[in-house]
C-alpha positions as CSV (number, residue, x, y, z in Angstrom):
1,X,102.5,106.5,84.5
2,X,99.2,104.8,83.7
3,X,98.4,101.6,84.1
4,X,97.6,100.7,80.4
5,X,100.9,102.7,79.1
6,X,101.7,106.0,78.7
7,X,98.7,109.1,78.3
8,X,98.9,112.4,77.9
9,X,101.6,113.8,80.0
10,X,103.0,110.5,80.1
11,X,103.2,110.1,77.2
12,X,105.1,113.8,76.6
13,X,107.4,112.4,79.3
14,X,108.6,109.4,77.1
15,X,109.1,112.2,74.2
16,X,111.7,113.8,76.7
17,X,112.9,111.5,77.0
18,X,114.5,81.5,92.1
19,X,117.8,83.2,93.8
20,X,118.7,81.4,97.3
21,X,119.7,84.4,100.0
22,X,123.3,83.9,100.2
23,X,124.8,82.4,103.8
24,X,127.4,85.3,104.1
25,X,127.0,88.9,104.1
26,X,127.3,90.1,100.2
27,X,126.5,93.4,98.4
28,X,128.8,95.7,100.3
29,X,130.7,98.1,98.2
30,X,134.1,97.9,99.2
31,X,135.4,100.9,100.9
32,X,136.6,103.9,98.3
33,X,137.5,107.5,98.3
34,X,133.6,107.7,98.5
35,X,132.6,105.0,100.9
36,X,134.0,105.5,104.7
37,X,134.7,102.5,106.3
38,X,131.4,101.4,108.6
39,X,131.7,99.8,111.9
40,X,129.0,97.4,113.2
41,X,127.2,99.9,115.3
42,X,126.8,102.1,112.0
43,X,123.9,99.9,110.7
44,X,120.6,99.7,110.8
45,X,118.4,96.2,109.5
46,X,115.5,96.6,107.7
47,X,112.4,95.5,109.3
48,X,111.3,92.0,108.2
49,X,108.0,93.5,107.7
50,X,109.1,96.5,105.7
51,X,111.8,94.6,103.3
52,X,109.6,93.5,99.9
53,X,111.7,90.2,98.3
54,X,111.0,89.9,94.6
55,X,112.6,87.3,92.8
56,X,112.6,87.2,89.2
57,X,114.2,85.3,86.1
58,X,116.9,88.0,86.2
59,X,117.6,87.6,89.9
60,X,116.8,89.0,93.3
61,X,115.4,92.4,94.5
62,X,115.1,93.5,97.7
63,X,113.0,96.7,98.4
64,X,112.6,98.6,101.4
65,X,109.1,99.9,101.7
66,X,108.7,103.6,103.7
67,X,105.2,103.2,105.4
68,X,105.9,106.7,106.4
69,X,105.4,107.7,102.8
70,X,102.5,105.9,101.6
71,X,101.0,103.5,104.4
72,X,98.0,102.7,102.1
73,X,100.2,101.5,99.2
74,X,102.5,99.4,101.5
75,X,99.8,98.3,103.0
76,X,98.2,97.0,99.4
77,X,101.5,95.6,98.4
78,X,102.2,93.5,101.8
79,X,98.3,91.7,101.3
80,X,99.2,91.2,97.4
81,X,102.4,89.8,98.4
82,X,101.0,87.6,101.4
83,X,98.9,86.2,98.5
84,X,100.6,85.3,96.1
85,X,99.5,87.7,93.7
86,X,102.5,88.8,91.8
87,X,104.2,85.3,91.8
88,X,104.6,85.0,87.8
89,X,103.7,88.0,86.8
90,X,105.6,90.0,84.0
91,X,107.6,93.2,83.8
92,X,105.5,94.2,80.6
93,X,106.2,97.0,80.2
94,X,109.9,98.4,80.7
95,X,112.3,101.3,79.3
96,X,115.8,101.7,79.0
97,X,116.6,104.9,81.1
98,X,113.4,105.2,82.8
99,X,111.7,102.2,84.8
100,X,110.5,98.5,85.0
101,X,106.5,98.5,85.3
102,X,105.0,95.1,86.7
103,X,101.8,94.0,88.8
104,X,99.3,93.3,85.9
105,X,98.3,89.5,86.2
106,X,97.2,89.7,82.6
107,X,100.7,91.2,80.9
108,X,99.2,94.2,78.9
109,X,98.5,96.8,81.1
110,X,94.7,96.8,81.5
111,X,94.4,94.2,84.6
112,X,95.3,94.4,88.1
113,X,93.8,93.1,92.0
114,X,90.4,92.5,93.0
115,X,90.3,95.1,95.2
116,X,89.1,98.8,94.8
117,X,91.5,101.7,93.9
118,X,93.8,103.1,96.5
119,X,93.5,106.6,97.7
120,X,96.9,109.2,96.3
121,X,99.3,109.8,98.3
122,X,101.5,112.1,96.4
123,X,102.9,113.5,99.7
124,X,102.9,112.6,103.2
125,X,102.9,114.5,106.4
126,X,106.1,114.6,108.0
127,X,106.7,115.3,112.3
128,X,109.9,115.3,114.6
129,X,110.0,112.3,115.4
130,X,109.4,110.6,111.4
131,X,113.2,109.4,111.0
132,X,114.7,112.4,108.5
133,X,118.2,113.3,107.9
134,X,119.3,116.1,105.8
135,X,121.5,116.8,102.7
136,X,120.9,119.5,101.8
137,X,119.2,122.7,102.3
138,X,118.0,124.6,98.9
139,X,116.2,128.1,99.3
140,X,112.6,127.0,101.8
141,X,113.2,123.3,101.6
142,X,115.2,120.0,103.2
143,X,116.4,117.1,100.8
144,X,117.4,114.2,102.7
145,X,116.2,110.2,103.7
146,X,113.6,108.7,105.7
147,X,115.6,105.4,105.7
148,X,116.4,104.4,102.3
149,X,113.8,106.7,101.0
150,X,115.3,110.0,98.9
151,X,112.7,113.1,100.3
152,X,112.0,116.2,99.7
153,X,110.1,118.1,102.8
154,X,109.4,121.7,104.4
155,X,111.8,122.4,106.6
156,X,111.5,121.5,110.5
157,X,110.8,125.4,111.8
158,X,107.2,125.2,109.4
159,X,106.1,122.2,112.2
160,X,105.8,125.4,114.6
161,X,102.8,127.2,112.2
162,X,100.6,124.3,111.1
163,X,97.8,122.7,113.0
164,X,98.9,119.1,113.3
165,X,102.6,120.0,113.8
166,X,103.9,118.1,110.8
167,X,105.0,119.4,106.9
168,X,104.6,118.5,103.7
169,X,107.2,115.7,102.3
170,X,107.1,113.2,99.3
171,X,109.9,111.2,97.6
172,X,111.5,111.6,94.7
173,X,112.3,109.7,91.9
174,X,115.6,108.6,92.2
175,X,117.2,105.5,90.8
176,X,115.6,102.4,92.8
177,X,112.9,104.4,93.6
178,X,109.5,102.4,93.7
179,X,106.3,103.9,92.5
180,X,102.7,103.3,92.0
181,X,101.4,102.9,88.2
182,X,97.7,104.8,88.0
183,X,95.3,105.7,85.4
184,X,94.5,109.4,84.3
185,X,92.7,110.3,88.0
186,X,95.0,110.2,91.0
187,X,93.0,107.9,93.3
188,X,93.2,105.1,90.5
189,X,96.0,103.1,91.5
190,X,95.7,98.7,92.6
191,X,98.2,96.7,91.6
192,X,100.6,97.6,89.0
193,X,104.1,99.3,90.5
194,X,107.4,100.0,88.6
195,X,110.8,100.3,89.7
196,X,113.1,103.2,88.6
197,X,115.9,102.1,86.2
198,X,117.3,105.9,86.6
199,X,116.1,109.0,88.2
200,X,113.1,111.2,86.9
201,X,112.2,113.9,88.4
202,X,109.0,114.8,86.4
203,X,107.1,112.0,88.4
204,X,107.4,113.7,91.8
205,X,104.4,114.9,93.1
206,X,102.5,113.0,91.0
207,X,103.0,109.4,91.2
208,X,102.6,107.6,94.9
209,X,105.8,106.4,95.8
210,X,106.2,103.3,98.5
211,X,109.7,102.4,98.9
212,X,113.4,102.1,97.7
213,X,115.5,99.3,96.5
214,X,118.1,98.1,98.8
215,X,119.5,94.9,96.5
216,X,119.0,94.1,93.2
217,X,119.2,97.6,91.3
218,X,121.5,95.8,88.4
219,X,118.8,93.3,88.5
220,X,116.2,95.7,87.7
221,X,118.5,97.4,85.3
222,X,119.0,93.8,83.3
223,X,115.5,93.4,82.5
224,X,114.6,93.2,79.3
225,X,113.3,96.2,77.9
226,X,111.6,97.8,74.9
227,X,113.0,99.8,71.9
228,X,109.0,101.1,71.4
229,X,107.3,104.5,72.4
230,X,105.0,102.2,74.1
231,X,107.5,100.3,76.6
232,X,105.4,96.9,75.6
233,X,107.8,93.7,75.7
234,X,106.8,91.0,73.9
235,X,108.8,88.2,75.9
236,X,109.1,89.6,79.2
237,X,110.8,88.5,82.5
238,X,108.8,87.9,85.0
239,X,108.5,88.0,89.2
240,X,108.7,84.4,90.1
241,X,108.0,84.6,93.6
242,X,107.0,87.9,95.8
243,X,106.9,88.1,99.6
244,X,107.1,90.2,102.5
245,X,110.3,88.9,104.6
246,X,108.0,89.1,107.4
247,X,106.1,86.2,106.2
248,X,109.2,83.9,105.1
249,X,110.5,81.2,107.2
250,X,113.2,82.6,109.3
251,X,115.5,80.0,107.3
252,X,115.0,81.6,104.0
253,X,114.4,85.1,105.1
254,X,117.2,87.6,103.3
255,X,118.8,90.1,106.0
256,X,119.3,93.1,104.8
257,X,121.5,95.9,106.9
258,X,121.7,99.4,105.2
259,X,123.9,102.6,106.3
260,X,122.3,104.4,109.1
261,X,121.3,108.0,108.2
262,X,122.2,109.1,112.0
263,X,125.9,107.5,111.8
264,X,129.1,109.7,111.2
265,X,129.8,107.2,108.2
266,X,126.7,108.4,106.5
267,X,127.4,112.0,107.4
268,X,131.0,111.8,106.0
269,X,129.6,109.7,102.6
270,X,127.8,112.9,101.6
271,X,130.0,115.0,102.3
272,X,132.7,112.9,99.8
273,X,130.1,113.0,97.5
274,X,128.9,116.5,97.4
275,X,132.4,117.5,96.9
276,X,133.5,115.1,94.1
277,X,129.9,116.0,92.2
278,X,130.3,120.2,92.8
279,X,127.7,122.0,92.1
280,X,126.0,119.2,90.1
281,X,125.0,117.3,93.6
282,X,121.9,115.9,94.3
283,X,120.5,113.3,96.7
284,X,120.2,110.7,94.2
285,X,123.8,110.8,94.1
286,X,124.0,109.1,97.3
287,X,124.4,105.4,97.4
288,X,123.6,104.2,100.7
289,X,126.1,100.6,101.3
290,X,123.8,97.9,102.3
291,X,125.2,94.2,103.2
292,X,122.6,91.2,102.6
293,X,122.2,88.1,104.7
């Protein structure tokens, strides 16, 4: 994903293929064949400082960002946020089936932030105590979450052969899934993010990803998008306001609780799930309940 639009194998990649926080808890599904019932102890709040709120002209998005994963881009995003850069800015480019792109101050996919070009982080080093839990185990690899965050990683035994006692993880590109928009040379991204409409797995690996959204996935999926190879729109929603709950007045800060990874709920949520999807299961079938305050 380029900044400026799709290149090369982006481009090949295509050919494949102003809301108040509500006073009461809202967003839960309601329990199901596939959603256990969760007791109070089963869940976990996301950190103030880790929970990105991005309203827009469609609504409300709440994304958990994974510092684990990529502390350089969180990092980037909670200074832009602090300053206001995204408020106003437009989801210009954005395509049904594949993701909402945003962060260019000037709309067409050539700007983005006065300050130099972030480092990759295609993967991340991952230890015993980073918070993982496993779904499922295919032939010399883990699938799982750290928090919200759908990972793929070398399994725990590896931390006994390599220097620093950590392995090699990264996310993948699930639904929700945030990512970092960059130019033709990894260490190029700034500004410019998008926000996975539905999964795709050709970006893993290759496209820094930050964080997951929590609230406000049918919000990302309502925005308009773009019938042209070039995933331009020509009216475009747009963020209206962009913060870091950390920085919010406690009054009008959004509480956001998700399913604990290390609860039995979550345990018996996969396992429901793995056996009503068969042999076509994957981790991005897993929709972690979340309740917002």
């Amino acid at each position: 994903m380029t900044r400026q639009g799709l290149r090369a194998a982006g481009a090949a990649i295509l050919a494949a293929a102003a809301c108040a926080a509500p006073v009461a808890w809202a967003q839960a599904p309601a329990p199901s064949d596939a959603t256990p019932v969760i007791a109070a102890g089963d869940w976990r709040v996301v950190a103030p400082d880790n929970l990105l709120v991005i309203d827009t002209t469609k609504g409300r998005v709440l994304v958990e960002m994974t510092p684990e994963a990529a502390p350089g881009h969180v990092a980037r995003i909670r200074l832009l946020a602090k300053a206001g850069f995204y408020d106003g800015v437009p989801w210009h480019r954005v395509i049904d089936g594949f993701m909402a792109q945003t962060g260019d101050p000037l709309g067409t996919g050539e700007g983005q932030s006065w300050h130099p070009d972030l480092k990759a982080e295609f993967t991340f080093r991952r230890d015993a105590q980073t918070p993982f839990a496993a779904v499922a185990a295919p032939a010399g690899a883990l699938v799982g979450f750290v928090q919200s965050l759908p990972v793929q990683t070398q399994p725990d035994a590896v931390m006994a052969t390599t220097a620093d006692g950590k392995v090699h993880a990264w996310g993948l590109y699930c639904p929700g899934v945030a990512g970092m928009a960059r130019d033709e040379a990894p260490d190029s991204a700034n500004s410019q993010f998008f926000l996975m409409r539905q999964p795709y797995p050709a970006l893993d690996k290759r496209y820094t990803v930050w964080g997951r959204v929590v609230s406000g996935l049918d919000v990302v999926r309502a925005l308009k998008f773009s019938p042209k190879p070039d995933g331009i729109v020509a009216e475009p929603d747009r963020m209206t306001r962009v913060r870091v709950a950390g920085d919010m007045a406690e009054a009008e800060r959004p509480v956001a609780r998700v399913l604990s990874t290390a609860s039995a709920p979550f345990r018996d949520l996969v396992e429901r799930t793995r056996t009503a999807r068969g042999a076509d299961f994957s981790v991005c079938d897993i929709d972690l309940p979340v309740e917002v305050k």
